[in-house]
C-alpha positions as CSV (number, residue, x, y, z in Angstrom):
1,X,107.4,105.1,115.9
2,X,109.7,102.3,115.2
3,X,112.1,102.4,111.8
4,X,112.9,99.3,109.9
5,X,116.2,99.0,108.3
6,X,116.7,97.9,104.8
7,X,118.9,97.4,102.2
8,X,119.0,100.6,99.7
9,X,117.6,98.4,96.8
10,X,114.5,97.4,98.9
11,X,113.9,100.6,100.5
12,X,113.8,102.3,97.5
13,X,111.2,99.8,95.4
14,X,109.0,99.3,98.7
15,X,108.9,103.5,99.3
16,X,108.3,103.6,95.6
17,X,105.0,101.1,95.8
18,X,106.6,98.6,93.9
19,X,107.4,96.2,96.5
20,X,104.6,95.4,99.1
21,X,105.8,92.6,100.9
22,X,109.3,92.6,102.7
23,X,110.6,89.0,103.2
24,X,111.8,88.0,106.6
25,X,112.6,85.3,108.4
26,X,110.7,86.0,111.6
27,X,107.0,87.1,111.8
28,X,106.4,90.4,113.7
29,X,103.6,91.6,115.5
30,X,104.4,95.4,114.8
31,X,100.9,96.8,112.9
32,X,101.0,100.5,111.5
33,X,103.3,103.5,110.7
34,X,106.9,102.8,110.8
35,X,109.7,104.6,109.1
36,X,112.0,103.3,106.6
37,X,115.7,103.2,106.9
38,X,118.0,102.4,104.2
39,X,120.8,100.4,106.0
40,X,123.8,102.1,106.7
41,X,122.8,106.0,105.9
42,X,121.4,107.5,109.9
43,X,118.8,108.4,107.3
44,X,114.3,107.6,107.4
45,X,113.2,108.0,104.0
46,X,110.2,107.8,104.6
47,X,107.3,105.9,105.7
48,X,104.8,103.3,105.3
49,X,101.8,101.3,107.1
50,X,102.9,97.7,108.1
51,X,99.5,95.9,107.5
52,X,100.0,92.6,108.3
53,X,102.2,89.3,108.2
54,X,102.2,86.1,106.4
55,X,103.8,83.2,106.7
56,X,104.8,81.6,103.1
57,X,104.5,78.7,101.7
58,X,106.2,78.0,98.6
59,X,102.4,78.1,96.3
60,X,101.9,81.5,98.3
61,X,105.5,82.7,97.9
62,X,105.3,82.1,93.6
63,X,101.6,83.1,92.9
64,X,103.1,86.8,94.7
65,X,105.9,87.1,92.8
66,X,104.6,90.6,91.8
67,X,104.5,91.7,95.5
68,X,107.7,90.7,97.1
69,X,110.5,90.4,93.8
70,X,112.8,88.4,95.3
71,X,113.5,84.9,93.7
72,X,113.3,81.9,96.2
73,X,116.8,80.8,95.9
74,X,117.8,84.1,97.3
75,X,116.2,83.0,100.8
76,X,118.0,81.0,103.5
77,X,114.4,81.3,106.0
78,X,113.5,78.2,107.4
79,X,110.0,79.5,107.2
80,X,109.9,82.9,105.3
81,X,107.5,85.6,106.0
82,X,105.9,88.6,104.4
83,X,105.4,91.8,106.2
84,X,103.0,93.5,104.2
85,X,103.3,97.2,103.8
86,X,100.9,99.9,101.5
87,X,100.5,103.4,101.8
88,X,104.1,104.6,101.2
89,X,104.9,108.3,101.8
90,X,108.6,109.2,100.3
91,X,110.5,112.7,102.5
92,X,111.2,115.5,100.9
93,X,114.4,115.2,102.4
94,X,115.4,112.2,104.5
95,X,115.3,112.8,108.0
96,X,118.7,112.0,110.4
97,X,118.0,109.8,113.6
98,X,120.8,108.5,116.1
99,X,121.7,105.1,115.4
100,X,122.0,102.9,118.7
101,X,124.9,100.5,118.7
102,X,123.7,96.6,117.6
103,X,120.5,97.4,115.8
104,X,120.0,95.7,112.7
105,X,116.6,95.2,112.3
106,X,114.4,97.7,114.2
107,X,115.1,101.7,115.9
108,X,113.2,103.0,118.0
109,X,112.7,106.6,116.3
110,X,111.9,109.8,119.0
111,X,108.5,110.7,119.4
112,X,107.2,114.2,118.1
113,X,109.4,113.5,115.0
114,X,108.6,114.2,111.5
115,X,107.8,110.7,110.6
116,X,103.9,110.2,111.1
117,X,101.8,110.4,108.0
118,X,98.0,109.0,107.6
119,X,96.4,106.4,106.5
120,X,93.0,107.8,106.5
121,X,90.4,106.4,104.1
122,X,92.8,103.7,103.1
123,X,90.9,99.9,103.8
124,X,93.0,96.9,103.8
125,X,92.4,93.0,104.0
126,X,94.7,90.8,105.8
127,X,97.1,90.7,103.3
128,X,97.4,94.5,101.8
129,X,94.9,94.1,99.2
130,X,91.5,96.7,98.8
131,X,90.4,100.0,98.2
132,X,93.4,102.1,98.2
133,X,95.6,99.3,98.9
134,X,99.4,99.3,97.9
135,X,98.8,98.0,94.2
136,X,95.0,99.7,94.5
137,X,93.4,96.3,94.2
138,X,89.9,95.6,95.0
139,X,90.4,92.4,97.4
């Protein structure tokens, strides 16, 4: 499983179900259960499923406010993105990994690991919405 790293702030709304979509200024291809790093701890905090990823427009960006909380003037993308995430599981305890020199976006966590948590019965549309979807929408 791969572990993204985020600022505390983020980490903590997005493992909390209140943020869905975590801007970025790349797309990524990554689909399923990663973990979730706050920056600078050697900590996962938990998990979630990346679901997708959206390239934003500025109509897209505004009518989804509610999803990604981050004003527009805060971004210096050429062409932000949404990674959409749902189905956030928060550790008991956070769980210690090695840190390799020089990451800053994605780790590569060991397998067998406490991480892995399930999705099952959870159906998603492109963009995170639907029955059991991270703000329990019907799409």
């Amino acid at each position: 499983m791969d572990g993204l790293i985020i600022k505390a702030k983020w980490a903590d709304l997005i493992l909390s179900g209140g943020k869905t979509w975590e801007i970025r200024g790349s797309r990524t291809s990554k689909r399923g259960s990663i973990g979730i790093i706050k920056s600078g701890t050697g900590k996962v905090f938990g998990t979630v499923e990346l679901l997708g990823c959206i390239p934003l427009t500025m109509f897209v960006w505004d009518a989804n406010q509610d999803k990604h909380l981050v004003p527009y003037a805060d971004i210096n993308y050429k062409t932000p993105y949404a990674w959409v995430m749902g189905n956030p599981v928060i550790f008991p305890e956070p769980i210690p990994y090695i840190h390799p020199q020089g990451a800053v976006i994605w780790v590569k966590l060991p397998e067998g690991g406490c991480y892995e948590h399930s999705s099952a019965g959870a159906e998603y549309d492109q963009y995170g919405i639907g029955q059991g979807g991270p703000q329990g929408e019907k799409g």
